[in-house]
GULOTOR-474671 format. One record per residue (C-alpha): residue number from 1; x, y, z. Coordinates in pm, whole numbers, plus 50000, padded with zeros to 5 digits. Each point is the difference from the previous one (the first is absolute). Layout:
ATOM	resi	px	py	pz
ATOM	NUM	X	Y	Z;
...
***
This chain:
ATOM	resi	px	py	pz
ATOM	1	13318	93178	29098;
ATOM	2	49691	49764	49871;
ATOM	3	50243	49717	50070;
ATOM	4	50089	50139	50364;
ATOM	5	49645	50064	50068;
ATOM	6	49849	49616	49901;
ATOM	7	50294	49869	50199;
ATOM	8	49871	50212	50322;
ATOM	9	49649	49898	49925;
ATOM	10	50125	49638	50020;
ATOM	11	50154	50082	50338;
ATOM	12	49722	50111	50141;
ATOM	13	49777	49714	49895;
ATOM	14	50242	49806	50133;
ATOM	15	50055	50133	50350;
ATOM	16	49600	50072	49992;
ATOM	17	49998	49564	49960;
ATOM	18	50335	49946	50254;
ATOM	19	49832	50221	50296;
ATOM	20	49643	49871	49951;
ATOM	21	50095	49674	50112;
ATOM	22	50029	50166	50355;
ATOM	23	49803	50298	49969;
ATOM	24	49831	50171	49727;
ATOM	25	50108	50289	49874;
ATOM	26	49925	50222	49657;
ATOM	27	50299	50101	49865;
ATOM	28	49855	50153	49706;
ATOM	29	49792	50227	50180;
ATOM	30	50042	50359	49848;
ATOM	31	49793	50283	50134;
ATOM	32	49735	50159	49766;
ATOM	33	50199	50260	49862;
ATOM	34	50326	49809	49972;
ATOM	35	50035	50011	49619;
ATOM	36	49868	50342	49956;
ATOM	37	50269	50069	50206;
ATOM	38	50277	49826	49854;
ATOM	39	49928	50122	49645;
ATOM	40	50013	50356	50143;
ATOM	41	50333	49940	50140;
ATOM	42	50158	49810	49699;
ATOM	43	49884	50332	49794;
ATOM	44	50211	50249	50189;
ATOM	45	50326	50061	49925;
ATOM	46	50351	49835	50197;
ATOM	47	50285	50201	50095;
ATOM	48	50309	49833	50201;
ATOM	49	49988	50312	50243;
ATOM	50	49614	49867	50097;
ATOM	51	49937	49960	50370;
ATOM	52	49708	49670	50024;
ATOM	53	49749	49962	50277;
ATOM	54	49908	49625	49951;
ATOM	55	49730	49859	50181;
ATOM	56	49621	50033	50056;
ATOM	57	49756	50233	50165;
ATOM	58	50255	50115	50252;
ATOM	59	50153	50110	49732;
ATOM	60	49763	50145	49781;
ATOM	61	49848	50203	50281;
ATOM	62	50217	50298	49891;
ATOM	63	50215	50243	49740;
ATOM	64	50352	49882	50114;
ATOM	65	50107	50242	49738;
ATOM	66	49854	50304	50172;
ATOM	67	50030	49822	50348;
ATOM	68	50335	49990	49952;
ATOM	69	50081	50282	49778;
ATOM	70	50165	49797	49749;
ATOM	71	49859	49977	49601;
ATOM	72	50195	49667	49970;
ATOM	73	49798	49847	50272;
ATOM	74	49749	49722	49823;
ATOM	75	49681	49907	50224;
ATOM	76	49947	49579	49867;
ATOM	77	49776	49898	50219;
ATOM	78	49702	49783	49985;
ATOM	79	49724	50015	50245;
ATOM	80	49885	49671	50096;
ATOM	81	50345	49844	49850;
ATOM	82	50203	49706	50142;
ATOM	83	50342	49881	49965;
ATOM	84	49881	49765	49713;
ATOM	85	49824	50315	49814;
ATOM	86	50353	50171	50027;
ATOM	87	50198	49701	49840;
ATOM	88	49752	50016	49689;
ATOM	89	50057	50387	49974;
ATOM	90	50368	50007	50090;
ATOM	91	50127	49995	49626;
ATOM	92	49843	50373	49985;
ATOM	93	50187	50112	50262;
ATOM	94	50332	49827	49902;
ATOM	95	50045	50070	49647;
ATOM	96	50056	50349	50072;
ATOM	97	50283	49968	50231;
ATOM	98	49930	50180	50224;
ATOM	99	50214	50220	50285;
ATOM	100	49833	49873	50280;
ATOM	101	49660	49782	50078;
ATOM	102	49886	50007	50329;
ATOM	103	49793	49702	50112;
ATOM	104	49714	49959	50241;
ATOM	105	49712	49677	49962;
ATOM	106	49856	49737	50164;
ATOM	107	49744	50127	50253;
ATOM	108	49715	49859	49716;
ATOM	109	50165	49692	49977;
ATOM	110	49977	50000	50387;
ATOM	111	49629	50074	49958;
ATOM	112	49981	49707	49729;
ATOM	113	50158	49769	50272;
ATOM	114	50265	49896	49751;
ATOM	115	50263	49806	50207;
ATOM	116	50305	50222	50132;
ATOM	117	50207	49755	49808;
ATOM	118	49859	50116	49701;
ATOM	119	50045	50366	50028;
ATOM	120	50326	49985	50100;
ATOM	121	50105	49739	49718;
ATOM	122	49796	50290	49748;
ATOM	123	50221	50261	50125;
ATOM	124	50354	49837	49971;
ATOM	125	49856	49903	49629;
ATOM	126	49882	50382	49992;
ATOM	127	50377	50097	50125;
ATOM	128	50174	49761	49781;
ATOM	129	49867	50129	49667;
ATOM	130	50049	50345	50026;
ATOM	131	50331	49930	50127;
ATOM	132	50084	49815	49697;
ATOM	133	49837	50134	49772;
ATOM	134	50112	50374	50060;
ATOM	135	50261	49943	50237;
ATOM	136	50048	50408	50051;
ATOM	137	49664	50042	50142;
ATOM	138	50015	50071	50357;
ATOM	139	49780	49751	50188;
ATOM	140	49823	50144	50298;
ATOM	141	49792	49751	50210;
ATOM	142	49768	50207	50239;
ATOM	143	49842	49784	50353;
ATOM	144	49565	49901	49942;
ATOM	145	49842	50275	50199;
ATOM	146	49785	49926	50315;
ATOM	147	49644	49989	50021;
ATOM	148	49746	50116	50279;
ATOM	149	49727	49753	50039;
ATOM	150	49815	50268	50235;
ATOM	151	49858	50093	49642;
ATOM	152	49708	49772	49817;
ATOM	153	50045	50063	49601;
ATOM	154	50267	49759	49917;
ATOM	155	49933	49702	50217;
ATOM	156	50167	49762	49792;
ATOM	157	50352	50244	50071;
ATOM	158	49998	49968	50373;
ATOM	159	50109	49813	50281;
ATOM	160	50282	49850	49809;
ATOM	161	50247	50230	50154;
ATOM	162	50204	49648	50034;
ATOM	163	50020	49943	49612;
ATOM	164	50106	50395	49981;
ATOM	165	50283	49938	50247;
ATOM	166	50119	49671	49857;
ATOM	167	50039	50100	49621;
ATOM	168	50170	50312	50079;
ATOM	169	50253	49808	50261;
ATOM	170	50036	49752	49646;
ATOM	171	50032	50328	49770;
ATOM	172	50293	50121	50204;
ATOM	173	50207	49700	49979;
ATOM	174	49911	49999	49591;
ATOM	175	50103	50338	49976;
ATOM	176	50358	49900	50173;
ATOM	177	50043	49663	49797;
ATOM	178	49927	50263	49656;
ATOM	179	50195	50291	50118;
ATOM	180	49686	50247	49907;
ATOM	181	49854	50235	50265;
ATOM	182	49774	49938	50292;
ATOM	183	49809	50280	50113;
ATOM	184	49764	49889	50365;
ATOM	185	49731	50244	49959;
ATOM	186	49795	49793	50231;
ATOM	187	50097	50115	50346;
ATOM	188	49985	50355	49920;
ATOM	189	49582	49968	49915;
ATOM	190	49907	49828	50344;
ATOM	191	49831	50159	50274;
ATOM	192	50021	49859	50367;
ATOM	193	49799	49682	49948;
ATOM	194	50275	49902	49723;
ATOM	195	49732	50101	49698;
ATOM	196	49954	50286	49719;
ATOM	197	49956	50295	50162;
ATOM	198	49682	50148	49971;
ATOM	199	50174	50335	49927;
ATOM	200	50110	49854	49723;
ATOM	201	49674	49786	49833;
ATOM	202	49667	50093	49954;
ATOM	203	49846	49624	49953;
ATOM	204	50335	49771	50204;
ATOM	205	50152	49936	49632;
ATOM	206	50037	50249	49749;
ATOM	207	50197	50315	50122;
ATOM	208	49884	50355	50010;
ATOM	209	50259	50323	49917;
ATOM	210	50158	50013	50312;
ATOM	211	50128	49645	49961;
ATOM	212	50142	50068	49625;
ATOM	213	50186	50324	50175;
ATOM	214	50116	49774	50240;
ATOM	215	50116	49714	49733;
ATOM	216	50166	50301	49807;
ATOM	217	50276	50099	50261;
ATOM	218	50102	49629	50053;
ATOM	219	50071	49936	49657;
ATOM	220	50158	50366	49968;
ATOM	221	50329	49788	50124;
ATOM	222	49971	49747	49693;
ATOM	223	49931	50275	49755;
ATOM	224	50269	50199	49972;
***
């Protein structure tokens, strides 16, 4: 794992140096509480019946256990975490083989104005791993949610409904070319104006309890 993990670290020095030569971009970046985080996770126990919720604040933002009524289901998310945060902390998640991981980041990489390139390229190498290296895992790729840019706390996550739109069109076709799952939870958090419902945010990012009830019954389908 030391071995895996130096290799990664020289990957992402390396596409930190490749990118910067266009635009610059901190691949390294880890939110304040990454580690803490991490180490928590790596001290829990694995089970091949565990249900993973991979991803960032989106994620985090509730007990998919109790949401969902299932004791398998594992909340890993970050919040503040990017697609490059995930591929540090994806040997956790992997090694215990799990049942199912269910997939949902990018919106702070969006934020970061990392290139859609990028993201996309960090997902297929996010996809390809757990594929090989626990090919039973069930691979579920869920759609970047909208935004509503009627709200001021996250300015940096607005008005780049465009980026939202174009990685998930790109996360699709991935999803086809790796036979894993694609789940478009986009469409069904948009008001009329084509952004996250306010019935469903409190500050046009994170999402309140209705939302979760709402994310609940379309992955019921995928659960069973």
């Amino acid at each position: 794992m030391k071995f895996r993990n130096f290799s990664l670290a020289i990957l992402l020095l390396t596409t930190t140096a490749m990118v910067s030569q266009n635009i610059s971009i901190d691949s390294l970046h880890r939110p304040r509480n990454y580690h803490i985080q991490v180490n928590q996770f790596e001290s829990y126990p694995n089970s091949k019946e565990d249900i993973i919720f991979l991803g960032n604040s989106i994620t985090a933002g509730t007990s998919w256990s109790e949401l969902l009524g299932l004791p398998n289901a594992k909340n890993r998310g970050i919040s503040g975490d990017t697609t490059f945060g995930i591929l540090e902390r994806l040997d956790e998640v992997i090694e215990g083989e799990p049942a199912k991981v269910f997939i949902l980041i990018g919106i702070n990489d969006i934020a970061r104005n990392y290139p859609d390139e990028i993201i996309v390229s960090n997902y297929e190498k996010i996809i390809d791993r757990i594929k090989n290296e626990s090919p039973e895992t069930e691979v579920f790729i869920q759609s970047i949610l909208p935004v509503n840019n009627t709200f001021t706390r996250y300015k940096n996550h607005y008005n780049k409904d465009e980026h939202i739109l174009a990685i998930n069109k790109e996360l699709e076709k991935l999803a086809q070319t790796y036979n894993v799952n694609f789940i478009d939870l986009h469409p069904h958090f948009l008001d009329e104006e084509d952004r996250l419902s306010k019935k469903f945010t409190e500050e046009g990012l994170h999402l309140n309890a209705t939302a979760y009830k709402t994310w609940a019954q379309i992955l019921q389908d995928y659960l069973n």
